[in-house]
C-alpha positions in Angstrom: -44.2 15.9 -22.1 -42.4 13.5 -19.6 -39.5 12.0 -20.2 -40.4 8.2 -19.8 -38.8 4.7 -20.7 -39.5 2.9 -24.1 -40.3 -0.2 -22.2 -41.0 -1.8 -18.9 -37.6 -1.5 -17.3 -37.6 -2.8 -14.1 -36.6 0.0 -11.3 -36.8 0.3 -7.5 -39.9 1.1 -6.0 -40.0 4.6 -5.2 -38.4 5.3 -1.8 -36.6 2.2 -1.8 -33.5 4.0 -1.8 -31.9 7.5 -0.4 -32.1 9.1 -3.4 -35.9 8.6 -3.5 -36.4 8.6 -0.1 -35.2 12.1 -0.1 -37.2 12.5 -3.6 -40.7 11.3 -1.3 -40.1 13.6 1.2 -39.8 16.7 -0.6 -42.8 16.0 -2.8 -44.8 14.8 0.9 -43.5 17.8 2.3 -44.3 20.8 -0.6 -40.9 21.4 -1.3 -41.3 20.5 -4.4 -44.4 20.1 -6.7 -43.1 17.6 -9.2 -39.8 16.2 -9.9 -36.9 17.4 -12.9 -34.0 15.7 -13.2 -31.4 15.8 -15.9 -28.6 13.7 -17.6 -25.8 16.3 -17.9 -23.0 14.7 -20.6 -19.8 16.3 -21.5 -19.4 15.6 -25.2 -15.8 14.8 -25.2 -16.0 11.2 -25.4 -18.6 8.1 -25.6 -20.2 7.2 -22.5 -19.5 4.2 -20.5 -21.1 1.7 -18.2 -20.9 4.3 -15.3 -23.3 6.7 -17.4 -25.6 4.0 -17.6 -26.0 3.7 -14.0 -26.5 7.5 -14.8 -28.8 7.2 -17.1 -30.8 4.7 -15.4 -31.3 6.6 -12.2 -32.4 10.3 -13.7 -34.6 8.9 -16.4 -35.4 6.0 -13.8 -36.6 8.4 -11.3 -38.4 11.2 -13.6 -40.8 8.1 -14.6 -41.5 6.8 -11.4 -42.4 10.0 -10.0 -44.1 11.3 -13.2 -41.6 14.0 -13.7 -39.7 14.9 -16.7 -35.7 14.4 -17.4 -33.5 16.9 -19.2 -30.4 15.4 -21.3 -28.1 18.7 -21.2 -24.7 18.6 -22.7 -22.4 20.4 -20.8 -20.6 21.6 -23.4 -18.4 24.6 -22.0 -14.5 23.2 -23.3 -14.8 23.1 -27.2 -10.8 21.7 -27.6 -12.2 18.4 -26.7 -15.6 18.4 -27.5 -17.0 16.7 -30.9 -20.2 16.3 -32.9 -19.5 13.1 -33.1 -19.5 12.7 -29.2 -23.4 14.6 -29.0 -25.1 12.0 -31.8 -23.2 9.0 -29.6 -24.9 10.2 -26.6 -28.1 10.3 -28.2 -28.2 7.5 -29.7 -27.0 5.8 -26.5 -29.5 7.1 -24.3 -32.4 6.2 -26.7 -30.7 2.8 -26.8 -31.4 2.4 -23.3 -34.9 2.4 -23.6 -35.3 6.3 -22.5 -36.5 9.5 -24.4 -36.0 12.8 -23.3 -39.1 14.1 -25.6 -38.7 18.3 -26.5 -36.3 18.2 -22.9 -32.2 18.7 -24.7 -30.5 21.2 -23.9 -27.0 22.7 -24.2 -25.1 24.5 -21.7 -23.8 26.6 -24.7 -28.1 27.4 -25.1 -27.0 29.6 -21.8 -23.8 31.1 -22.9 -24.9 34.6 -22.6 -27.2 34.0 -19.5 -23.9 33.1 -17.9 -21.7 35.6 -18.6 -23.9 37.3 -17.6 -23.8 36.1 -14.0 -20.3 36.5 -14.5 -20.7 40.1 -14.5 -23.2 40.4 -11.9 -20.5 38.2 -9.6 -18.0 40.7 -10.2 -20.4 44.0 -9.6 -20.9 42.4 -6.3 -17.6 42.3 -5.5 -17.2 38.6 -5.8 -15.4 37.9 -8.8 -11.5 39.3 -10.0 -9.7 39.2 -13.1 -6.7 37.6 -11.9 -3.3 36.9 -13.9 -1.2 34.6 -12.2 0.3 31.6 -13.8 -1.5 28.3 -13.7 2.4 27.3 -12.1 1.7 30.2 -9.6 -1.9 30.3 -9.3 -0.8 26.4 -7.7 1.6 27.9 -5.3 -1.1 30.5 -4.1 -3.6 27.7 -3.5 -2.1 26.2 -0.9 -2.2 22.7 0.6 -4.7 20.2 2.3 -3.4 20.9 5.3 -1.9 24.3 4.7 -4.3 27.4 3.7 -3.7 29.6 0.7 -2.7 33.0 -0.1 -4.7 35.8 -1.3 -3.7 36.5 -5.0 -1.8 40.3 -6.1 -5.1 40.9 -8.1 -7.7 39.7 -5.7 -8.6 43.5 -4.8 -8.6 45.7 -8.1 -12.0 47.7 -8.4 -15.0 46.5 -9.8 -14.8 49.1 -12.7 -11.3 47.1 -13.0 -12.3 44.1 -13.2 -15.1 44.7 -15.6 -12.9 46.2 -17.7 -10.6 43.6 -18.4 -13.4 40.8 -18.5 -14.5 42.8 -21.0 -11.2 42.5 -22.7 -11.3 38.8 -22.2 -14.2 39.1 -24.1 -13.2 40.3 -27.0 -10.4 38.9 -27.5 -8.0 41.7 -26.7 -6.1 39.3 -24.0 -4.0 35.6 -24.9 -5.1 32.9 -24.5 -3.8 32.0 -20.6 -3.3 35.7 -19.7 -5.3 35.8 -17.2 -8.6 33.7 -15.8 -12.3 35.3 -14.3 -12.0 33.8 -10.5 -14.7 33.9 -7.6 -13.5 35.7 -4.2 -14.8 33.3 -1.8 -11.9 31.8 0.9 -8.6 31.3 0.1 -8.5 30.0 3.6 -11.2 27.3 3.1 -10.8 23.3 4.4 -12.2 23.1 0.8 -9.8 23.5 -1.6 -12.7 24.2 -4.3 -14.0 27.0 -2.1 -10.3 28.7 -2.9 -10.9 31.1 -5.2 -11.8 29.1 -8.2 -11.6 29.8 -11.9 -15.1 30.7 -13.6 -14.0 31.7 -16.8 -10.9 31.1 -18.9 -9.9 32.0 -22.4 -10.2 29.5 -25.2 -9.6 30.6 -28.5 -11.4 27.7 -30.1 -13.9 26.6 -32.8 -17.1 25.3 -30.6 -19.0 23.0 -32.3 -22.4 24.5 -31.5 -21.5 28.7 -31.4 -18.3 28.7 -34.0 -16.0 31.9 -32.9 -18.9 34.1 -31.1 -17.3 33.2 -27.8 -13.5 33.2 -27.0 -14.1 32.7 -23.3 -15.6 29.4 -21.8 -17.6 29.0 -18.1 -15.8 26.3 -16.2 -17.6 23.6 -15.4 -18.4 24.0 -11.8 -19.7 27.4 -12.7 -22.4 26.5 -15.6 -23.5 22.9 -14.2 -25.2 24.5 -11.0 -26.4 27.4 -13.0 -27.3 25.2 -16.1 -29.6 23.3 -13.4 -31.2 26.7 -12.0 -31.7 27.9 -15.6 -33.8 24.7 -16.3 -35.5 24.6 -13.2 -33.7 21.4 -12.3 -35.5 20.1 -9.2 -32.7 17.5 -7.5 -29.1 17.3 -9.5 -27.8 13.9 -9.2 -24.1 13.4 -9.9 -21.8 11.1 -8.6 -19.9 11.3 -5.3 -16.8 12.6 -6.6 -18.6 16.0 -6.7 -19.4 15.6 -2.8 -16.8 18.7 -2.1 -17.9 20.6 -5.0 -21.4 21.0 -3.8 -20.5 23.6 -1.4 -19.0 25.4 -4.5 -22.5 24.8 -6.8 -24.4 25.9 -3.6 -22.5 29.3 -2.9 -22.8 30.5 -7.1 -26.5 29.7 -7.0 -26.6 31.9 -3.5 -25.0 35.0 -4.7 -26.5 35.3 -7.9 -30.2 36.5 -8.9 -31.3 32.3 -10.0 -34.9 31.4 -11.0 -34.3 28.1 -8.2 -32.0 26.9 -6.2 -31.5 22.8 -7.2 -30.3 20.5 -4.7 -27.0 18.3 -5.9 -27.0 14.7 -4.2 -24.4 12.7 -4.5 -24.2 8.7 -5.0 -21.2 6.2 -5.2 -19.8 6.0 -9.0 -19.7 2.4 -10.8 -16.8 0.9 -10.5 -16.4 -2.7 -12.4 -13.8 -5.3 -11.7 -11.5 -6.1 -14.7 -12.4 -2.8 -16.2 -11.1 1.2 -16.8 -13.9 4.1 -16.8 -11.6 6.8 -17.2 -12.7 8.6 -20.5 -9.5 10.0 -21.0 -7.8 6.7 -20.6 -10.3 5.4 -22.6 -9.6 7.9 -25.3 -6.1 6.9 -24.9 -6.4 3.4 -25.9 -8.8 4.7 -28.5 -5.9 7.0 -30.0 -2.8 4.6 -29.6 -4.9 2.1 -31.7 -4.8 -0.4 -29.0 -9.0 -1.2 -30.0 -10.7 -0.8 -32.8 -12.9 2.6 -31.9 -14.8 3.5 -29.4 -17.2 0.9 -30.6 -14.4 -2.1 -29.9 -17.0 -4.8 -28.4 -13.9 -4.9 -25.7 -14.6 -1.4 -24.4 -16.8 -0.7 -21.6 -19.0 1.8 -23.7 -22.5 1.7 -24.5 -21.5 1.7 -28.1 -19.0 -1.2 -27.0 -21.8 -3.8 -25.0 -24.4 -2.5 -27.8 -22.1 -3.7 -30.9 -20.5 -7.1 -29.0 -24.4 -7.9 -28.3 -25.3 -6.8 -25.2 -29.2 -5.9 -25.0 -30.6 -2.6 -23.2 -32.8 -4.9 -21.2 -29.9 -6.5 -19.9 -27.7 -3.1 -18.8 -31.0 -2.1 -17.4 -31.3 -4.9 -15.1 -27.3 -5.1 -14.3 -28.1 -1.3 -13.0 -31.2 -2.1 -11.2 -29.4 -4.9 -9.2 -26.3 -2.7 -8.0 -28.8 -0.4 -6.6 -27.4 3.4 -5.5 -25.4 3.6 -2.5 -23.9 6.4 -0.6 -20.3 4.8 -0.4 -17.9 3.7 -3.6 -17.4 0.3 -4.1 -16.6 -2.3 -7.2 -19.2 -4.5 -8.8 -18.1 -8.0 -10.2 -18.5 -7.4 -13.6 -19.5 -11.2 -13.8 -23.0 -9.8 -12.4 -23.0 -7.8 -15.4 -21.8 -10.7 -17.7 -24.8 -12.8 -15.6 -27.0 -10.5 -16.6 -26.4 -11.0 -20.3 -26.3 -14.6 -19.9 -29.6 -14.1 -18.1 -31.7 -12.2 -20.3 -30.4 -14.2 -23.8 -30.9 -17.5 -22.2 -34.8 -16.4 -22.2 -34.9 -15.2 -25.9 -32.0 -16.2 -27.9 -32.3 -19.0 -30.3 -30.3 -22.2 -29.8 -27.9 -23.0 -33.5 -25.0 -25.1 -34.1 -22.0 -23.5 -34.8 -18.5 -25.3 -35.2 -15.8 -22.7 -34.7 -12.6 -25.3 -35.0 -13.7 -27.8 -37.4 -12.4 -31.0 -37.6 -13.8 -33.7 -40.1 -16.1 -36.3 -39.0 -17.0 -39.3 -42.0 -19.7 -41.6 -41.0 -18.4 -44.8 -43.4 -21.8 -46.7 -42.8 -24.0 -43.8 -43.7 -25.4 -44.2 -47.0 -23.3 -41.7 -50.0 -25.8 -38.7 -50.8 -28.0 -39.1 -48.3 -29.5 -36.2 -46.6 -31.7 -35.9 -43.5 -33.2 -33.3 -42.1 -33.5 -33.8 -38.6 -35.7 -31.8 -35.7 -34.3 -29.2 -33.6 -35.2 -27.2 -30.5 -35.2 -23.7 -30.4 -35.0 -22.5 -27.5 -35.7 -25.3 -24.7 -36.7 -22.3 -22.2 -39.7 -21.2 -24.4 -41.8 -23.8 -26.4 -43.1 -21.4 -28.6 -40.4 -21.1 -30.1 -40.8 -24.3 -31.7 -38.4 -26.8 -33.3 -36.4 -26.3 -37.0 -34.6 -28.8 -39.3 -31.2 -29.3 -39.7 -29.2 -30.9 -42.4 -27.6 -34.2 -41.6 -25.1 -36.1 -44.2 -22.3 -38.4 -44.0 -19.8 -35.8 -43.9 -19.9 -33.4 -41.0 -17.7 -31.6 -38.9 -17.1 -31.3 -34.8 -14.8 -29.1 -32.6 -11.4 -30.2 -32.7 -11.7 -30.2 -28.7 -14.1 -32.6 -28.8 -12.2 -35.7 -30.0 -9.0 -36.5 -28.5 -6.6 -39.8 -29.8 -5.1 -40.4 -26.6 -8.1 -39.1 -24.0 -6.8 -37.8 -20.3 -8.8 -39.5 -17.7 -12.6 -38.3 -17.4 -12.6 -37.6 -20.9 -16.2 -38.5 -21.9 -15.6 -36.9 -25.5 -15.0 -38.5 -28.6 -11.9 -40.9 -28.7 -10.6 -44.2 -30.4 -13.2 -46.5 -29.7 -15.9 -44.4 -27.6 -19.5 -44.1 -28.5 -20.9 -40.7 -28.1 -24.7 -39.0 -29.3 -24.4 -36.5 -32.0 -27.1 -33.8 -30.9 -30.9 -34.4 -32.5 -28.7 -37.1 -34.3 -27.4 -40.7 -33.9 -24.9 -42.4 -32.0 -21.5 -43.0 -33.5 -18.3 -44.5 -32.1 -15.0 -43.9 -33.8 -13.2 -46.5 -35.6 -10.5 -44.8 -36.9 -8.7 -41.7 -38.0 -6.3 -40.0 -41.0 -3.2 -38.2 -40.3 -1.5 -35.4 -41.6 1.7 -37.1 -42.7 4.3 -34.4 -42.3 2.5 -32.8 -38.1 1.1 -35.9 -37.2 -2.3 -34.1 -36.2 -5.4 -35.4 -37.1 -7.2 -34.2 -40.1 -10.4 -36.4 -40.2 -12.0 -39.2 -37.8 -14.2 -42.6 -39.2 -17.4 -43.8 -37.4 -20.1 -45.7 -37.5 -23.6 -45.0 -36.3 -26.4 -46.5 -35.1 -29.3 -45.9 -37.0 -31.8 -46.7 -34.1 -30.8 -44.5 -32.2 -32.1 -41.4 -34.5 -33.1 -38.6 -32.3 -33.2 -40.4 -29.1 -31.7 -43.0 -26.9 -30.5 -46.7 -28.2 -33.1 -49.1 -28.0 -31.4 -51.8 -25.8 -30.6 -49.0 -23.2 -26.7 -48.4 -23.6 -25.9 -44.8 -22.4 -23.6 -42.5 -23.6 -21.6 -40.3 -21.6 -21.3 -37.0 -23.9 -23.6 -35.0 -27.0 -21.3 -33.3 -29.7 -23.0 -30.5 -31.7 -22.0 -31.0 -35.5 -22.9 -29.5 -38.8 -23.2 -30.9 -42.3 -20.0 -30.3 -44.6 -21.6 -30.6 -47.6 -24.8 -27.5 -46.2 -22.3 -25.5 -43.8 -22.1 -21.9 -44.0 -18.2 -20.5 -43.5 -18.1 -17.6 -41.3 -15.6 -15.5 -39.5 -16.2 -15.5 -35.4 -14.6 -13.4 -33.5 -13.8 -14.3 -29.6 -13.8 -11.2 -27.3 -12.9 -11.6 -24.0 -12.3 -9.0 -21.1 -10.1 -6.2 -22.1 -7.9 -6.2 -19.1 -6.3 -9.3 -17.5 -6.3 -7.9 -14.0 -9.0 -7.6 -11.5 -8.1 -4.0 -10.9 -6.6 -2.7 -13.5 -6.2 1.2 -12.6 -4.2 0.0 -9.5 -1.4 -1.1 -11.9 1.6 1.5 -12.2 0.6 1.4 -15.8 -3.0 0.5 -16.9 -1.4 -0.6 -20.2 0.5 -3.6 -19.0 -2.8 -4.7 -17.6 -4.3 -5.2 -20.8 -5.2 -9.0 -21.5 -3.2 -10.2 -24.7 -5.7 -12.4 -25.5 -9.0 -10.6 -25.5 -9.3 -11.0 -28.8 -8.5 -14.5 -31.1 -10.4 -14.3 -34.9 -11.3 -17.7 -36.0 -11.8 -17.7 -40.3 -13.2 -20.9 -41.9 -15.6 -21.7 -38.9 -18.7 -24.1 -39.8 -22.1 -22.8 -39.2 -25.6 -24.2 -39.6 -26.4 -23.0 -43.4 -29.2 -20.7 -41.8 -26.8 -18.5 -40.5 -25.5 -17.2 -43.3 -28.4 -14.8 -44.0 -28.5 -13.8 -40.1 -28.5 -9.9 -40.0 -26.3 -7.6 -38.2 -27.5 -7.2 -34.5 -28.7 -11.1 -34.4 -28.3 -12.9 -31.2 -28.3 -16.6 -30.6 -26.4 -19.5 -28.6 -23.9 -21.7 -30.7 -24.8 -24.8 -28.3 -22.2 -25.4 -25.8 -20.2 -22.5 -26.6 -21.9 -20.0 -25.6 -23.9 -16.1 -26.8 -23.2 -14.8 -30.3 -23.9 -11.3 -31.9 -23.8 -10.7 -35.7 -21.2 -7.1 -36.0 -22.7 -4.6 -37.2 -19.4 -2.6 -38.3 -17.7 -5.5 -39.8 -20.6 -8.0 -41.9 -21.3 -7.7 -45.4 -24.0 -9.0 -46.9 -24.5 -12.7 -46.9 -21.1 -13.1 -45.1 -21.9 -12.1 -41.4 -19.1 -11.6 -39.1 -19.7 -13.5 -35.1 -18.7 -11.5 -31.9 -18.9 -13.8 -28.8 -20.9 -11.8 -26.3 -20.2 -14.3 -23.8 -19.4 -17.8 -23.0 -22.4 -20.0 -21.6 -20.7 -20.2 -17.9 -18.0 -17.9 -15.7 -14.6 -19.3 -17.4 -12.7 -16.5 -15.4 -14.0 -18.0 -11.7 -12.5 -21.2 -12.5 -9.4 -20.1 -13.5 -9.5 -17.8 -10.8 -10.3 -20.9 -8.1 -7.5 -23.1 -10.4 -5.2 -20.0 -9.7 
């Protein structure tokens, strides 16, 4: 069964790029019959923006070239590898819009396929039992400019060296007493190609095999074989591996392998204003510095999925970047475009007043209600029109009145007419005052009642619409205003990616006024507040019938403005 996308993602044509331009010509040229790729995770943490480029491009191209895709957890270090990490993944991927059918795997499924090739490495003479220090085992390596020395053990016998593998095995030997390395070059350019670890011992619970093992494949050892095992036909990773390929291509050479996979390498995700480090990721998860790995500030799947984000939108934020052979950063306001982009289309349009001040019509008549037409979504007629309570009481955003208005302030102020939206005109003819701050607690107008829905009669224009909602219908709600983590454009250039961190990527607003609607709107519901931008219901922190608002994100690019004002 193939591996294929939920939906209609949209994807490069194939051939479009040099990943599947070199994808065409092996299937034009018989290399290959059909096409396997795989998503190989390693369980120690949630997966991140980057892995949805990832994601994207294996599962991408197994559809377009009616292959299948694998997702394989490379699970061969068990101290930092959770349960918790493998349903995350899952649930991530399938999130996405992409379903790996009967096609998951484990490395750990192979754990005795490769120890096996362990042994077969070291009857050929091309594997050692070797027990130097990780503190010496550095000092052996050598330099990038200087070549390394052979290690004291590198020549015991085979009988030897299977003899104390053996031991390894079984336990007999401390943990860090000694390592399974390949003999390859300790003279190499590559520093990979010097004599690298294969196995270590780890005397720790794995979450999948318990205490049957006590010594782990590294991981450049049981990826490449992981991918022969499953008959992986092009192994896409990111270009950090670039000099590890030689490595993978030299333990699929000298071992009996049912194929022989080809690794490609493409240039990593890197986002402005953003850290894709997993472990400092897990470090800010740890020092409580977010709220999980879920935070709707973290760049995680989990993170975008629970702030609002929808797959369609990731899907078309990877599609744009493209694959490239060289690294470079993304503006992640094409990402945040994106977003804006794809809710525009479907999100419907509410009111939502998230610093209320009081507005009293004097002139309106006492009890009177209205309910009053409103649009939407203005990009989609079919999405028709609903009613909204009007009264004499309502409120507006503190921002949007001002006593003493700067110059170009088209707002609200003492005298100034402005259009209430679906509404009336009103022009303020007063205000009260808090007596002991001075502030302004509540502003007096009058309306025009011609002017009900549309424009006054005798022509006068106004120069602003305030959204509003009833105070006697509103819903109270708690939103919460997310804004990028980090305050920096580059964030892992800092000396310390901590004092990068933006102090106010988060401000909680309690006692906002929402359109009464709202208060039954379910966890994952997306809509625009008018004029203050996308809005998901959390799904971690809403109770029933009291739905908690995470900003997704505002209506326009606030950062390029203060950027430009900068």
């Amino acid at each position: 069964m193939s591996a294929i996308a939920k939906s209609d993602a949209p994807s490069a044509a194939p051939g479009t790029d040099f990943i599947r331009q070199i994808v065409v010509g092996n299937l034009k040229s018989g290399k290959h019959r059909s096409v396997c790729t795989r998503f190989p995770p390693e369980p120690n943490g949630y997966l991140h923006i980057g892995h949805a480029k990832s994601i994207c491009l294996n599962f991408g191209i197994a559809r377009e070239f009616g292959g299948v895709c694998h997702l394989r957890f490379d699970d061969t270090n068990p101290v930092k590898e959770d349960v918790e990490y493998v349903e995350s993944i899952q649930e991530d991927v399938r999130w996405l819009g992409f379903d790996w059918a009967d096609k998951m795997f484990y490395a750990s499924d192979y754990f005795d396929r490769l120890h096996a090739f362990a042994v077969e490495l070291i009857e050929k003479g091309k594997a050692y039992v070797c027990h130097l220090t990780p503190e010496e085992t550095r000092a052996y390596r050598g330099t990038l400019t200087e070549p390394g020395k052979n290690s004291p053990y590198r020549d015991r016998s085979v009988e030897e060296n299977l003899r104390l593998f053996e031991q390894m095995r079984r336990g007999e030997l401390d943990e860090g007493a000694c390592v399974l390395r390949a003999k390859i070059d300790m003279a190499s350019p590559n520093i990979n190609m010097r004599d690298p670890a294969v196995y270590r011992i780890k005397k720790a619970q794995h979450h999948r095999t318990g205490d049957k093992w006590c010594i782990y494949p590294m991981y450049d050892f049981a990826h490449g074989l992981s991918d022969a095992i499953e008959g992986i036909t092009h192994s896409i990773c990111t270009l950090e591996f670039e000099d590890h390929r030689p490595l993978y291509d030299w333990f699929l050479d000298q071992l009996n392998v049912p194929c022989h996979p080809q690794q490609i390498e493409f240039a990593r995700l890197n986002l402005t204003y953003t850290v894709l480090s997993k472990r400092k990721l897990l470090q800010l998860v740890r020092d409580g510095l977010v709220d999980g790995w879920d935070d709707p500030r973290m760049p995680t799947i989990a993170g975008y999925r629970r702030r609002g984000y929808t797959p369609e939108s990731i899907r078309t934020f990877c599609d744009r970047i493209g694959v490239a052979k060289a690294n470079s950063t993304v503006d992640v306001a094409m990402l945040e475009h994106s977003i804006r982009e794809d809710l525009n289309k479907r999100a419907p349009r509410k009111m939502a007043v998230l610093k209320p001040l009081r507005l009293v019509i004097d002139n309106y008549p006492d009890g009177k209600v209205e309910e009053l037409d409103a649009v939407n979504n203005p990009e989609d007629p079919a999405h028709g029109t609903r009613q909204v309570p009007f009264s004499k009481v309502l409120y507006i955003e503190q921002d949007d009145f001002r006593e003493t208005p700067p110059p170009k302030y088209f707002r609200l102020s003492p005298g100034k007419e402005v259009r209430l939206r679906y509404a009336y005109f009103v022009t303020c003819r007063s205000v009260v005052k808090d007596p002991h701050t001075g502030d302004v607690t509540e502003v007096h107008c009058t309306y025009d009642p011609a002017t009900r829905g549309g424009d006054a009669p005798d022509g006068r224009k106004v120069k602003s619409t305030l959204h509003w909602v009833s105070a006697q219908h509103a819903a109270d709600a708690e939103v919460r205003l997310y804004d990028r983590l980090f305050g920096v454009e580059f964030p892992e250039r800092e000396e310390s990616f901590f004092t990068a961190l933006n102090p106010n990527s988060l401000e909680v607003l309690q006692g906002c006024k929402l359109e009464p609607s709202l208060a039954t709107a379910q966890p994952g519901d997306r809509f625009q507040f008018e004029r203050q931008g996308y809005f998901c219901v959390d799904t971690k922190l809403s109770q029933p019938g009291a739905p908690v608002f995470n900003r997704i994100v505002g209506l326009k690019d606030t950062w390029a403005r203060i950027e430009k004002r900068g």
